[in-house]
N, C-alpha and C positions, 0 to 999 in steps of 0.2 A: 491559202491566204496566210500571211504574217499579220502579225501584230504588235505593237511595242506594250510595254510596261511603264510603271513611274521611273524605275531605275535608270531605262534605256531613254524614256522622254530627256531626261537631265543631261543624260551625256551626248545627244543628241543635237540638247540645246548649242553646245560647243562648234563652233566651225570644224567643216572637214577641210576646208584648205586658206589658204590667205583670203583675208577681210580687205576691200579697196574702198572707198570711200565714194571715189572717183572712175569710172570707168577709163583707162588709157588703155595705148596700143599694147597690145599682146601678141607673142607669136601661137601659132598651132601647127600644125601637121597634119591633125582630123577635123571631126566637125566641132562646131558651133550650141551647145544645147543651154538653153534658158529654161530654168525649172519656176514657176510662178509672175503670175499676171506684172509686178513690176519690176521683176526684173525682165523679164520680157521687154517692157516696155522700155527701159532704161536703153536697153542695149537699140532694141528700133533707133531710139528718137536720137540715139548716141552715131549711126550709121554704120551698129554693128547689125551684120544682117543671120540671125539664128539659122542653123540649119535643121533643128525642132524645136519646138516652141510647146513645152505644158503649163499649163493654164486652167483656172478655176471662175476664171470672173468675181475675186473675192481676195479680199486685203485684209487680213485679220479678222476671217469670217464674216466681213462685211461687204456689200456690193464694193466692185470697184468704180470709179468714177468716169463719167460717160466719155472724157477723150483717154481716159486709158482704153477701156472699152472696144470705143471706135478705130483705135490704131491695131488691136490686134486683131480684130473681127477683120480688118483692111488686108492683113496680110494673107498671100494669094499663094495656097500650099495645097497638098494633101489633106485632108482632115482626116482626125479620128476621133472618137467619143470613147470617153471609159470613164465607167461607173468606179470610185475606191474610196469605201466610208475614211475618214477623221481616225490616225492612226493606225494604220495598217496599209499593207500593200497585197492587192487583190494577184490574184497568179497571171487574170488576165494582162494585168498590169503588164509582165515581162514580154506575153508575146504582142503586147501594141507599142510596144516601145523599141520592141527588139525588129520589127516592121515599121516604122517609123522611122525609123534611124536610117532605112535603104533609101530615103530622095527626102526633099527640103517638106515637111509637115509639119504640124501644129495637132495635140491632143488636146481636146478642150475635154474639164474631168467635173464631171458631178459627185460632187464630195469635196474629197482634198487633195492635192497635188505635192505637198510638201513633203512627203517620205520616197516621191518617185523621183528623186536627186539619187536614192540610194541604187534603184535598176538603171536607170540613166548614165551613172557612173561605170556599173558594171559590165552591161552591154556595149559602151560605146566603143571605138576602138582606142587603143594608145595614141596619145599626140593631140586627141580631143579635148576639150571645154568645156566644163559644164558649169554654168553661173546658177547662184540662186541669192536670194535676200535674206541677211540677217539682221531681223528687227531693232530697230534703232544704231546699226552701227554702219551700216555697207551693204557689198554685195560680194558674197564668197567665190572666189573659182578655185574648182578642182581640175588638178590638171592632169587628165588620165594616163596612169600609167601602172605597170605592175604593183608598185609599192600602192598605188592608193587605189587600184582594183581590191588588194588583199585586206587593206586595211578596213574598207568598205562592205568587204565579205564576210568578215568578222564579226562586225555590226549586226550582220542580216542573219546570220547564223542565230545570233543573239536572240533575235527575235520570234516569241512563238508562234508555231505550226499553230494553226486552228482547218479543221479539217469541216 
């Protein structure tokens, strides 16, 4: 299991790739991956259609509200459940992610989902997507590829081992 610090929380807070406001058309080459409940739901109700979907049921550690809710409960995938306490990224983390990634799924995580932007990135392949929410400003997409695989690995490097 990793863990972040104060240091890493901070630089964290920083986008990993461009801030949209607005969801428009994009191109890709891979898949589709939405990292948290609204952006998730952004992209659904926008007719982008994710090709994984992680998810917490929770908006700034609060329930999310019942038609966000019901839209992604709606969507009709694979599941998988993973456990990943608030801060840290469980190990199981990489191999549900890195099997989810193989057909259209949705992880639904008890704890938090907001640091699995960081295996989500690095797993997926080049030419993929991955959108997540940046509180009060947008919604980030990283646009996979070596430079921001490395960039991203760096990050997680950063991050303590706890054994």
């Amino acid at each position: 299991m990793r863990k972040i610090d104060n240091r890493l929380r901070a630089k964290l807070k920083k986008p990993l790739g461009k801030v949209y406001k607005k969801i428009g058309g994009f191109r890709k080459k891979g898949k589709i991956i939405a990292v948290g409940d609204i952006a998730s739901y952004e992209l659904i109700k926008n007719k982008i259609k994710p090709d994984l979907i992680i998810y917490d049921n929770k908006e700034k550690r609060r329930p999310v509200s019942k038609k966000v809710k019901n839209l992604l409960d709606s969507v009709r995938c694979d599941m998988f459940y993973l456990k990943n306490p608030r801060g840290r990224i469980e190990e199981e983390a990489w191999i549900v992610i890195g099997e989810a990634l193989r057909r259209k799924s949705k992880i639904v995580v008890s704890g938090e989902e907001d640091l699995l932007v960081l295996p989500s990135a690095m797993l997926a392949e080049n030419g993929s997507v991955v959108f997540y929410g940046q509180p009060n400003r947008g919604m980030v997409l990283i646009r996979v590829n070596d430079k921001s695989k490395r960039k991203i690995k760096r990050l997680v490097d950063e991050m303590e081992v706890v054994v």
